[in-house]
C-alpha positions as a Markdown table, in Angstrom:
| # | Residue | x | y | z |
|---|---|---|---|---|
| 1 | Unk | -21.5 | 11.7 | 46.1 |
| 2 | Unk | -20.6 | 14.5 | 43.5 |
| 3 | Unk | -17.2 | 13.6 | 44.0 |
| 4 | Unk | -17.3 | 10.5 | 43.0 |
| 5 | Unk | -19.2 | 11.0 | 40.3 |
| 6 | Unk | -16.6 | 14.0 | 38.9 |
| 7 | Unk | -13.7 | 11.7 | 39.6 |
| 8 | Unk | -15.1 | 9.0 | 37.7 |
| 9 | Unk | -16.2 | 10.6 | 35.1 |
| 10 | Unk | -12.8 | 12.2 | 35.1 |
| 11 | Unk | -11.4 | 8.8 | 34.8 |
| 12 | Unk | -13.9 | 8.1 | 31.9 |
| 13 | Unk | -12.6 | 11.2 | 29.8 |
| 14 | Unk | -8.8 | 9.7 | 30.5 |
| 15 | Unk | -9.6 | 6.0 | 29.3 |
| 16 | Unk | -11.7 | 7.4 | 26.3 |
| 17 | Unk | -8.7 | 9.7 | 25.4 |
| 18 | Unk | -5.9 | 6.8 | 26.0 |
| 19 | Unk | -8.6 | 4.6 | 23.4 |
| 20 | Unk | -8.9 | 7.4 | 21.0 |
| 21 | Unk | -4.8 | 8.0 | 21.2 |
| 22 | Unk | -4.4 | 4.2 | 20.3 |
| 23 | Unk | -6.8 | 4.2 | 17.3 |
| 24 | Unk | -5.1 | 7.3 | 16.0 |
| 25 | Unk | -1.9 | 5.5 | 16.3 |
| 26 | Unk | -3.7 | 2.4 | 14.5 |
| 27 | Unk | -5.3 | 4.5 | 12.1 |
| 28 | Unk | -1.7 | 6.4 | 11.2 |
| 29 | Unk | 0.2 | 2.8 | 10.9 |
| 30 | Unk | -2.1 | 1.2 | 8.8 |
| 31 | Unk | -1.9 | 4.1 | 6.3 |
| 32 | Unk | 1.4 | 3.8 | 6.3 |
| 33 | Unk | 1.6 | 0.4 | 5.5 |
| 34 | Unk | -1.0 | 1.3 | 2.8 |
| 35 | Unk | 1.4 | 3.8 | 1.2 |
| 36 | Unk | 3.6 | 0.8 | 1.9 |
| 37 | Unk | 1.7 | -1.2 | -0.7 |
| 38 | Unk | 1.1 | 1.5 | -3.6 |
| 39 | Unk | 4.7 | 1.8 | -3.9 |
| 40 | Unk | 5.8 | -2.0 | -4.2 |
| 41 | Unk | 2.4 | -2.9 | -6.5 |
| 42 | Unk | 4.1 | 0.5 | -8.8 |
| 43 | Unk | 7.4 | -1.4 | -8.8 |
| 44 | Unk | 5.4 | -4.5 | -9.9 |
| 45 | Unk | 3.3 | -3.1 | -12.8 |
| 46 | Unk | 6.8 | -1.3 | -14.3 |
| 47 | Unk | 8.9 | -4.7 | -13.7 |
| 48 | Unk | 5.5 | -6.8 | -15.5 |
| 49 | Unk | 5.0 | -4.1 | -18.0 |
| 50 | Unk | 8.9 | -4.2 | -19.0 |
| 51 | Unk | 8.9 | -7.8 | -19.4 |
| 52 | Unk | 5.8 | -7.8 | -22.0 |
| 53 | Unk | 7.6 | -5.1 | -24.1 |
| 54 | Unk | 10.7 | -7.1 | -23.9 |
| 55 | Unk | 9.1 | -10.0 | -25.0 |
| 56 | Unk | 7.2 | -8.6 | -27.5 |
| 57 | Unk | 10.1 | -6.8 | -28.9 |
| 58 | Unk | 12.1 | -10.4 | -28.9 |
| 59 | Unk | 8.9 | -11.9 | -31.1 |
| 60 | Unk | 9.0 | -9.1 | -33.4 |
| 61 | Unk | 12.9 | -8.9 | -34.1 |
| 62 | Unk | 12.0 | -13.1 | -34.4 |
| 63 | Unk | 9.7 | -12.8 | -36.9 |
| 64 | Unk | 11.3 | -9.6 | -38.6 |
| 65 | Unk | 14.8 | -12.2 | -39.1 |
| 66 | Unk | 12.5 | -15.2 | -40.2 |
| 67 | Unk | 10.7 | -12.9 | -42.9 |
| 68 | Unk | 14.3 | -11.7 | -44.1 |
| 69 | Unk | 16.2 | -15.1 | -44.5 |
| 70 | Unk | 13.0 | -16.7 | -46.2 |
| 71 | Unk | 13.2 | -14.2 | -49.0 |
């Protein structure tokens, strides 16, 4: 009876190891697709940040060309 019970719970230990191995795996691809994310949403804020000074640079050369010519 003792044998059993040390070869299941042998097998117990094995499954819980082969769960805990796949949720490390889990664990370690979702933080890469996390540090994934941080890099592209970087890239977005410079692309959205460029445009707005682009823009505003376009307004004020606009306005600065308006003010000249009225004069």
């Amino acid at each position: 009876m003792e044998e059993i019970n040390t070869i299941g719970g042998k097998e117990l230990l094995m499954n819980q190891e082969k769960g805990l191995l796949e949720i490390k795996k889990r664990l370690e691809s979702l933080e890469n697709q996390a540090h994934n994310k941080t890099q592209v949403s970087g890239i977005v804020k410079f692309v959205i940040s460029f445009m707005i000074v682009f823009v505003l640079m376009l307004v004020v050369i606009g306005l600065i060309q308006f003010i000249r010519t009225s004069n």
